[in-house]
C-alpha positions as semicolon CSV with decimal commas, in nm:
position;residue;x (nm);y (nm);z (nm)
1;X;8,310;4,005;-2,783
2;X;8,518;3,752;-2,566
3;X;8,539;3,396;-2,650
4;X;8,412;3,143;-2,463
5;X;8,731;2,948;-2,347
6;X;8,879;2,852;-2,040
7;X;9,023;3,176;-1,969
8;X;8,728;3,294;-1,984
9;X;8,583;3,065;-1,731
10;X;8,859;3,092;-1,490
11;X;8,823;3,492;-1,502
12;X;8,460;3,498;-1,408
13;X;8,466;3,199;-1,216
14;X;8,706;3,457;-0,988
15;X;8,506;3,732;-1,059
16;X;8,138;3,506;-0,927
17;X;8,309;3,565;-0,562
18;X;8,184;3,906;-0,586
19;X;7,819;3,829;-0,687
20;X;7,487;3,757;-0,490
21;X;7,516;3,432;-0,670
22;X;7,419;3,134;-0,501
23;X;7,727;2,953;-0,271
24;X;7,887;2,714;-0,438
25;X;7,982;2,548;-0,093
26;X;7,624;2,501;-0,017
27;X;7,506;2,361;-0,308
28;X;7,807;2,085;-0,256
29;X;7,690;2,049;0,140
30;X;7,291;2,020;-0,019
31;X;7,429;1,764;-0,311
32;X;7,608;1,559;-0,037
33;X;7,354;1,527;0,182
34;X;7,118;1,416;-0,111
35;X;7,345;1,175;-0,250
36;X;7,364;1,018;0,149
37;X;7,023;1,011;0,183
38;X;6,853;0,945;-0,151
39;X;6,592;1,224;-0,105
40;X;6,546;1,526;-0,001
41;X;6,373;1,695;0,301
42;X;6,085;1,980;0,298
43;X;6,353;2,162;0,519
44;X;6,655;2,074;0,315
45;X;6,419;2,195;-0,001
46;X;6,322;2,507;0,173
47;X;6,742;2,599;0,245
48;X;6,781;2,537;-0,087
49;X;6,515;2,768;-0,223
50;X;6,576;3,034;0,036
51;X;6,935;2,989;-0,082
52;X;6,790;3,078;-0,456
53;X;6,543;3,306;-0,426
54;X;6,467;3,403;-0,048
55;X;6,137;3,581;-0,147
56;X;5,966;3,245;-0,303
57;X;6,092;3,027;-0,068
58;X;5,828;2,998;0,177
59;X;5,602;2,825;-0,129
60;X;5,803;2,532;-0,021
61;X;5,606;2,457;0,303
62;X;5,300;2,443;0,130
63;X;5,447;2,083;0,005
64;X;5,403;1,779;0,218
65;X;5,695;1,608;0,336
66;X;5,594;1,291;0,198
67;X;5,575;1,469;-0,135
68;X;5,916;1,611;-0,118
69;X;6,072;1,326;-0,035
70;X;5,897;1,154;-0,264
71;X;5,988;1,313;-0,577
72;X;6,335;1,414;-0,543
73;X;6,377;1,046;-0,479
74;X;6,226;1,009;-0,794
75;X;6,405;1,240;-0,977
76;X;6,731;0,995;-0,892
77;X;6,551;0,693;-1,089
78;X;6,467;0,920;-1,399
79;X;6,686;1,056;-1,679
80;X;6,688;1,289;-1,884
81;X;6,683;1,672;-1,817
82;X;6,337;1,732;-1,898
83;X;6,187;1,458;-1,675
84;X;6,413;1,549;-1,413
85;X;6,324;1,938;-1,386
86;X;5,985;1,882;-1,494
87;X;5,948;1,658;-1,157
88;X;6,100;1,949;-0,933
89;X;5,907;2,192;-1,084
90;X;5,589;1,999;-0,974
91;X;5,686;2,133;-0,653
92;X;5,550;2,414;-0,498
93;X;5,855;2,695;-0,484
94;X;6,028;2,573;-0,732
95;X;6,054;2,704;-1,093
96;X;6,319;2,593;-1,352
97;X;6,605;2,834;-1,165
98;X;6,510;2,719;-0,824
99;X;6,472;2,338;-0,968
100;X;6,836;2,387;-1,153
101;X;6,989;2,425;-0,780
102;X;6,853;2,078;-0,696
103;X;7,000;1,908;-1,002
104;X;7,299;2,097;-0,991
105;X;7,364;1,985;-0,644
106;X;7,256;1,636;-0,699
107;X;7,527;1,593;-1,034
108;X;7,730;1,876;-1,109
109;X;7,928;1,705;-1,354
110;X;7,581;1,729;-1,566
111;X;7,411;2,035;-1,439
112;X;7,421;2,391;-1,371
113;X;7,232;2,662;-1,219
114;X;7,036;2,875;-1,466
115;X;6,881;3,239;-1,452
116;X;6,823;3,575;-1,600
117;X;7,184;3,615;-1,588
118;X;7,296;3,271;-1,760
119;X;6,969;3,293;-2,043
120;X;7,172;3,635;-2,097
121;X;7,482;3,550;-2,119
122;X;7,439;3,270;-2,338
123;X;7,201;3,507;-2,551
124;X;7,527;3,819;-2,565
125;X;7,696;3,475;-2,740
126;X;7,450;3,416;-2,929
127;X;7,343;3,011;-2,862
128;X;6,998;3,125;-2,768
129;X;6,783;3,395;-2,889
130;X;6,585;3,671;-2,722
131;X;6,540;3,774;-2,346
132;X;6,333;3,574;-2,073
133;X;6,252;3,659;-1,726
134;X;6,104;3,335;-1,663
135;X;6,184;3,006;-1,786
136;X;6,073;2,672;-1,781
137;X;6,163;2,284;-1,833
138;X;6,210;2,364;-2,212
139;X;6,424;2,630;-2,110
140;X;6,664;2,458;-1,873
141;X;6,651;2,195;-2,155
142;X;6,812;2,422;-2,407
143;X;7,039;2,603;-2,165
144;X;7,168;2,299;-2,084
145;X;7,246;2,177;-2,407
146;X;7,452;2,468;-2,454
147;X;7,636;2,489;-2,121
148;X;7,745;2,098;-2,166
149;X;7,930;2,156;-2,498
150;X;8,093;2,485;-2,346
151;X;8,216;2,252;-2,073
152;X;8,345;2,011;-2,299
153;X;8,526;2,278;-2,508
154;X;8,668;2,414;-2,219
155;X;8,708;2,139;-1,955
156;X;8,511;2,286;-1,692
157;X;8,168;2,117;-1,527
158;X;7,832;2,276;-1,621
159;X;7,834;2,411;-1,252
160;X;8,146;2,597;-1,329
161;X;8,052;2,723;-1,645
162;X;7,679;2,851;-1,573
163;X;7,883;3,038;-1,231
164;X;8,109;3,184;-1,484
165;X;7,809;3,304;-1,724
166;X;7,608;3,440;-1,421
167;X;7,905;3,634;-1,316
168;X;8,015;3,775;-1,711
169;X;7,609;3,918;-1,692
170;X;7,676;4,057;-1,378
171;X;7,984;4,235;-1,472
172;X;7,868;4,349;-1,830
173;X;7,525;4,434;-1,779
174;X;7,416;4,778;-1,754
175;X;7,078;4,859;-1,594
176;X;6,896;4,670;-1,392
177;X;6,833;4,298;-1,444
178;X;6,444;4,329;-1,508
C-alpha cells in the first residue's frame, strides 16, 4: 500500500483534475464571498449544493432566506467541528458531505470536503473502520481528525489532502462507488 506523504498528495492532487470532484476554484470564489459577507445566501447555498450533489440540491429552496443567512452566520461565531456541521446540517439539502463544502470554503486551512470516496480512502489506510454511504456530524468529526494530522505530516491543508484522498478512491477503486 502507498504511504501517505507528500508525494502522495502531490500525485493525486494532479490526478483530482481528472475527477467529477467538486472545483476547487469554486469553493475558493464561495469561501470568498462568505468571508466578505459574513453569511451566506439561499442562492449562494443552492450553487454550492448543486456544485456537490446536483440531484439534492433543490432541498435547498425549501429553506428560508432568513434561515440561511442566519445560520451560516452562526456557524462563524461557533467552534468546534461538531457544532459547526451540526448547524449546516440543520439545513434542508445539506448532509455532512454537502455541509463539508461550506466549511471547507469558509476555512480551508481547517477543513476539507468529505465523501464516499474520502471515508474510503482513509478506511484502504486504515484510520477508520468499515464502509459508509452516508455520514453524519460524528462522521465529519472523525474524518477530520484524521485528515488534520495527515496535513500536518505532510504540509498540505485539509482541502488538499481530502482532494487527494477523493482522487486515490477514484483511481483505485474497482466497481462502482455504491
Amino acid at each position: 500500500m502507498t504511504d501517505l506523504d507528500s508525494d502522495f498528495i502531490e500525485k493525486y492532487l494532479e490526478y483530482y483534475r481528472k475527477t467529477q470532484g467538486v472545483l476547487p476554484e469554486k469553493i475558493q470564489e464561495f469561501g470568498e464571498k462568505y468571508r466578505e459577507q459574513g453569511f451566506l445566501t439561499q442562492d449562494q447555498l443552492y450553487d454550492i449544493a448543486f456544485e456537490s450533489s446536483t440531484r439534492s440540491a433543490y432541498h435547498v429552496r425549501k429553506n428560508s432566506e432568513g434561515r440561511c443567512r442566519e445560520v451560516t452566520e452562526n456557524v462563524l461565531n461557533v467552534e468546534g467541528d461538531f457544532s459547526q456541521i451540526s448547524l449546516i446540517c440543520g439545513l434542508s439539502g445539506f448532509k455532512a458531505p454537502t455541509a463539508s463544502c461550506v466549511l471547507t470554503a469558509l476555512n480551508p486551512d481547517r477543513h476539507a470536503i468529505v465523501d464516499t470516496r474520502v471515508w474510503a480512502s482513509l478506511e484502504r489506510f486504515d484510520y477508520v473502520e468499515d464502509r459508509k454511504e452516508s455520514f453524519g456530524p460524528d462522521d465529519y468529526v472523525e474524518m477530520m481528525k484524521h485528515i488534520r494530522e495527515i496535513a500536518e505530516e505532510t504540509g498540505f491543508t485539509p482541502e488538499k489532502v481530502g482532494y487527494a484522498l477523493f482522487a486515490f478512491d477514484d483511481d483505485v477503486r474497482e466497481g462502482n462507488l455504491h
